[in-house]
N, C-alpha and C positions, 0 to 999 in steps of 0.2 A: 233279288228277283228281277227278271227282266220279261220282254216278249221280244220275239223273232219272227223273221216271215218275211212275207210281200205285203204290200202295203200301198195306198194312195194317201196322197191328203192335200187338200184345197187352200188355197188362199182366194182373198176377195182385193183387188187391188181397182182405184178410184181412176177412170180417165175422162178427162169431161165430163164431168157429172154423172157417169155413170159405173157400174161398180160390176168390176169383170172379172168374171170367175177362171182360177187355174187350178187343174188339176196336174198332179205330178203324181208317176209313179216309181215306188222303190223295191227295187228287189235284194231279197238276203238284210233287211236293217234289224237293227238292232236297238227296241224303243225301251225304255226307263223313267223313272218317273225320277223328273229335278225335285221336286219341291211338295208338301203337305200342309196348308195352313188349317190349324183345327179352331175355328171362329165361334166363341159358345156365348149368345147374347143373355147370358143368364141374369143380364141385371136390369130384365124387365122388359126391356126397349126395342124387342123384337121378338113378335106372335106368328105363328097359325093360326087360321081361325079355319075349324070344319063347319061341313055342309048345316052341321048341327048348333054352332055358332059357339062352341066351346074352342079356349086359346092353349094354347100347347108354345112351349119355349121349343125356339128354331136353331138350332147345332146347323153350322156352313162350314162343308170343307173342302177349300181349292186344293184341285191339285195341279203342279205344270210337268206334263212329259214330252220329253225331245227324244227325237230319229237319230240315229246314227251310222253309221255303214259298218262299225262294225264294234266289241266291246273293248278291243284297245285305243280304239280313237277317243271315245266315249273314257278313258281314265287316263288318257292322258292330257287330256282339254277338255273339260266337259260343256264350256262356250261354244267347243267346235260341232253343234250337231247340223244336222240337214233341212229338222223343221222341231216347229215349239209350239204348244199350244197349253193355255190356262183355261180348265172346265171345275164347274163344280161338280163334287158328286151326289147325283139326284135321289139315290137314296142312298141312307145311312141308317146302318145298322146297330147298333150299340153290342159290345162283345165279342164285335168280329173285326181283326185287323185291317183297319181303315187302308194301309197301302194294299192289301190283295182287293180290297174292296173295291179301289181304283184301277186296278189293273183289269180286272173283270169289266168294270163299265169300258174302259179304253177297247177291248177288244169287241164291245157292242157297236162302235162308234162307225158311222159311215166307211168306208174305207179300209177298217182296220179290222175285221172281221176274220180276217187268215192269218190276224200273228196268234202266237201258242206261247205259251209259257216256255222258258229257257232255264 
């Protein structure tokens, strides 16, 4: 699975002390997700606590997807993309495949609202 489309995405880069926003836009990319880390603190050492003050075990899953111009570029380099980014994803669902899970939030994310499933 992949997503396609138009697309922006921002970077923050530091110059004298101060931290300046670029945006870049892309047209026709082609985004994928590099990477899925499924992080399960099941050995205690990391809670929720609700409003209610009951603890609940915390499941974190990075994911990292990069840009690409197009999906041969993308298999035959896959270092070679045009932008990268590592998010967790904010919810997670149990029983529902964690990469469409990711692909769904990517398409919520600032910027990337117009790519569509490929």
């Amino acid at each position: 699975m992949a997503l396609t489309g138009n697309c922006s995405h921002t970077t923050w880069v530091e110059v004298d002390g101060e931290e300046l926003e670029t945006i870049t836009q892309y047209t026709d990319v082609y985004v994928c997700i590099k990477a899925i880390d499924n992080i399960n603190y099941s050995d205690g050492q990391f809670y929720k606590i609700d409003s209610e003050g009951n603890q609940t075990e915390v499941q974190v899953i990075n994911y990292t997807y990069a840009g690409y111009t197009d999906e041969e570029t993308k298999n035959a380099d896959a270092e070679n993309f045009l932008f990268s980014e590592t998010k967790n994803l904010k919810t997670y669902n149990v029983g529902i495949d964690i990469e469409s899970q990711a692909y769904s939030e990517i398409k919520e994310l600032e910027g990337k609202e117009n790519l569509t499933n490929n």
